[in-house]
N, C-alpha and C positions, 0 to 999 in steps of 0.2 A: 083916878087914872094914874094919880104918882105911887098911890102905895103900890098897884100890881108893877110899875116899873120897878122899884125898891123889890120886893117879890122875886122877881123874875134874875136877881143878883144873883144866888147861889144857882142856878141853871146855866145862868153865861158863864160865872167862873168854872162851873163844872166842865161846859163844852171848852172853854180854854184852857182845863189841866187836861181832858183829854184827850185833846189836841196836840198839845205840848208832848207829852209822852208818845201820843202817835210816831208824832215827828220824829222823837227820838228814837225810836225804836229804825221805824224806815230808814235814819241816816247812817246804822249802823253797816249798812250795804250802798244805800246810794247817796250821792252819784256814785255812778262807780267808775267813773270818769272825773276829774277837774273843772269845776267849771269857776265861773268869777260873776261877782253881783255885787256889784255896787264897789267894787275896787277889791271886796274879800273872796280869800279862795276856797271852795269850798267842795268838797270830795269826800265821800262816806269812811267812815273809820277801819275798818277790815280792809276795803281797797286801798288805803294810804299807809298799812301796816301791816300789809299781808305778806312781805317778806322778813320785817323783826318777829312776826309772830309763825311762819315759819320756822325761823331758825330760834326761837323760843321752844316752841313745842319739841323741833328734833332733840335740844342740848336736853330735856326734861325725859324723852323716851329713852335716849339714850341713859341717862344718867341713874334715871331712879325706875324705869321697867323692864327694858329689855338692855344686854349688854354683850359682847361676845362671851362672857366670862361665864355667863347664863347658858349659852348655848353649848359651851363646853362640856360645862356640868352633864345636860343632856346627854353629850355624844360620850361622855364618858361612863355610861353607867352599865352595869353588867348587862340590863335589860335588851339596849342597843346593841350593844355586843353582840349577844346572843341571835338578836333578830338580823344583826348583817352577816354571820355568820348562817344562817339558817338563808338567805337570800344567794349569797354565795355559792352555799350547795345546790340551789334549785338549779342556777346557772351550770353548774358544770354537772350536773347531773344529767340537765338536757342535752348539753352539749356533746355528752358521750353518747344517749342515745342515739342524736342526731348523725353524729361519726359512724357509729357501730352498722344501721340500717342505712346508711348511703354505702356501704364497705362491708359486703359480705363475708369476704374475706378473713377481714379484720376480727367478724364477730364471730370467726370460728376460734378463735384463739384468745379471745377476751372473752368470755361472758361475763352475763349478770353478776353475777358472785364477784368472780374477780376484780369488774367495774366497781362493785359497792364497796369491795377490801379499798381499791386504790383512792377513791373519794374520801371514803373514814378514815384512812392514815392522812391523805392531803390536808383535811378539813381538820383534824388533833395538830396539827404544826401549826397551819395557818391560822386555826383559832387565837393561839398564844400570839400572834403578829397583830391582830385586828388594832386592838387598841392604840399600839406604836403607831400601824397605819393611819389610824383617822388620826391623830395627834399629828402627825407631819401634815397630813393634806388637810386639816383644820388650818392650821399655821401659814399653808397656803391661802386658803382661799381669805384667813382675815387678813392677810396682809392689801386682799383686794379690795377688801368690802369695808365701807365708812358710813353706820346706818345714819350718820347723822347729817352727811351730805346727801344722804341717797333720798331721807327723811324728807330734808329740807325742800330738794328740788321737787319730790312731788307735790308737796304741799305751794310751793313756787309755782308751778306748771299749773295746779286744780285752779279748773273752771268757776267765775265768782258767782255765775247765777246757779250752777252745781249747787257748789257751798252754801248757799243761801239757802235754796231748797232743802235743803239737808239739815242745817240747824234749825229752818221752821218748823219742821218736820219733828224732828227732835223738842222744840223748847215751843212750839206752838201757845199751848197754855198759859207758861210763865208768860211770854211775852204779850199774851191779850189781858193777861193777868196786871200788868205794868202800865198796859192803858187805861183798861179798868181804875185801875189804882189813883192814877190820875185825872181820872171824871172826881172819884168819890172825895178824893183830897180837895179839890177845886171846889166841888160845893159844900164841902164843910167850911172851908176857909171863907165864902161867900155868906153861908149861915151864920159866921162868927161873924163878917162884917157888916151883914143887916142888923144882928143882936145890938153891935155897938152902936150904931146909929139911932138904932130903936131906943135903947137906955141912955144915950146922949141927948135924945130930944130933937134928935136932926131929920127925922123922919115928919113930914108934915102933909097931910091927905089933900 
């Protein structure tokens, strides 16, 4: 009867490392509230640092992936150019049609031709403006825009049971993986301590 107790060592320690890890893993979300036990306070880690680890993540996007300096790059490249330029045309292209066929008039003495000459001259001037343009209304709009506050508070404001869904979601595996981890360690450490027992003599049937 004592040696299947002795026996039965690595399977309790097992169920107590993977227990343990269970735990650990669950507190990384709950509570997700504060609560107190026994005099300590006790509230899951993401819930109790989910505002330093907000404004961790924004200083980090901001810093090392996206930046305004990024986005400039962008607006400044011939390709852009080109395609605001080619956007601009559509605009006042229609906009003459739209003029021309509410004003019959008007379309006797405008035609197509002539329409197309004035748009191709306006569109060779203002081509050469684009890029001064988006440079100054860049300049506006970053003077408005702070990704790293903007970062922050949504990352502030997200839902914890959202979040949570979403990293299980995401990291499911690893994290069954880390309970796992701790059954297998638990009864090895339990097989190591029946061995010593065993080879110590302390073991008696």
């Amino acid at each position: 009867m004592r040696i299947l107790l002795y026996c039965s060592l690595p399977f309790i320690t097992a169920l107590i490392g993977w227990f343990t890890n269970f735990l650990a893993v669950k507190m990384i979300f709950r509570p997700r509230r504060e609560v107190r036990i026994a005099g300590f306070k006790i509230i899951g880690l993401i819930p109790k640092r989910k505002h330093d680890l907000a404004v961790k993540i924004a200083e980090t996007i901001e810093k090392e992936l996206i930046s305004h300096r990024d986005i400039r790059e962008i607006l400044q490249t011939e390709d852009f150019h080109l395609h605001t330029g080619n956007v601009i045309k559509k605009r006042i292209d229609r906009f003459i049609d739209e003029k021309l066929a509410a004003n019959p008039l008007l379309s006797m003495f405008v035609t197509p031709e002539v329409a197309g000459k004035l748009t191709e001259t306006l569109m060779e001037e203002l081509q050469k403006e684009i890029p001064g343009l988006i440079d100054s209304l860049f300049e506006s709009v970053e003077k408005k825009i702070d990704f790293r506050k903007i970062i922050q508070e949504k990352i502030d404001g997200f839902d914890l049971s959202r979040l949570e869904s979403i990293i299980y979601a995401i990291a499911a595996k690893e994290l069954k993986a880390i309970e796992i981890f701790g059954g297998v360690l638990g009864f090895v450490v339990g097989l190591l301590q029946l061995l010593i027992l065993f080879a110590g003599g302390g073991v008696h049937v």
